[in-house]
Structures are given as structure tokens and as C-alpha cells.
C-alpha positions, 0 to 999 in steps of 0.5 A, spaced: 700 603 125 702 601 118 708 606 119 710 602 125 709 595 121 714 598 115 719 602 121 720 597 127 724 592 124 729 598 121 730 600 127 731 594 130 736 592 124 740 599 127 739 597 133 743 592 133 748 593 127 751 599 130 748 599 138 750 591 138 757 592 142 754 597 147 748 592 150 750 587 148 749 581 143 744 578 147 740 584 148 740 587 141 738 578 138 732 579 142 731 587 140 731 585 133 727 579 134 721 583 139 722 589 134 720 583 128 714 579 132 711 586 134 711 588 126 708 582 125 703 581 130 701 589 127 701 586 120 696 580 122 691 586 125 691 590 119 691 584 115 684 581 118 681 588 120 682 590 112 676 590 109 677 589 102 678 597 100 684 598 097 688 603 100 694 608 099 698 610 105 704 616 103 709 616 108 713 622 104 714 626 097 721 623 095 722 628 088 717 634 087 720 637 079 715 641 076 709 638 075 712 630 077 710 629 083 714 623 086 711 621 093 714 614 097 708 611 099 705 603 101 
């Protein structure tokens, strides 16, 4: 769920900057618009369902050299 949070309003940012022309401008308004309310909508969930826990989430290793390991993570 987090990844949806983080990812759908990229998506929907390139949805509508590259894909605008081919559905329309109408269309890609309430892509981003809808993409961006449903990251929001998840991001209320996870923020009333969290107990109060610190947590890390990794999403994917971005530099691995020896022993520095760097990963991105929220």
C-alpha cells in the first residue's frame, strides 16, 4: 500500500505529460486528479491505522560497493 501511495501520483504525472494528446486533456486532468485523491485516501489509512511504531519500508537497493550498502527507502 505505501508503494501505491509513493508511485500513483508518478504515474499519473506521466500519464499526463506524455499520454495528454492521446486521451485527451480532459481525460489525463481527471487521471492526475483521481491518481492524486486515491494516494491521498491511502495515505489517511495508513496514517490512522499506524500505531505509533516506527517503520521502514525499502523499495529498492540504489548503490551496493563493498561493504556500503545504500538502499532507497520511506
Amino acid at each position: 500500500m505505501e508503494t501505491l501511495i509513493l508511485f500513483s501520483p508518478l504515474v499519473g504525472a506521466i500519464i499526463c505529460g506524455f499520454g495528454w494528446k492521446f486521451i485527451g486533456e480532459t481525460a489525463a486532468q481527471w487521471v492526475a486528479t483521481g491518481l492524486l485523491f486515491f494516494a491521498c485516501m491511502l495515505s489517511w489509512i495508513v496514517f490512522l491505522s499506524h500505531d505509533g511504531v516506527t517503520e521502514t519500508i525499502n523499495i529498492l537497493r540504489w548503490i551496493e560497493s563493498g561493504t556500503l550498502s545504500t538502499e532507497w527507502a520511506i
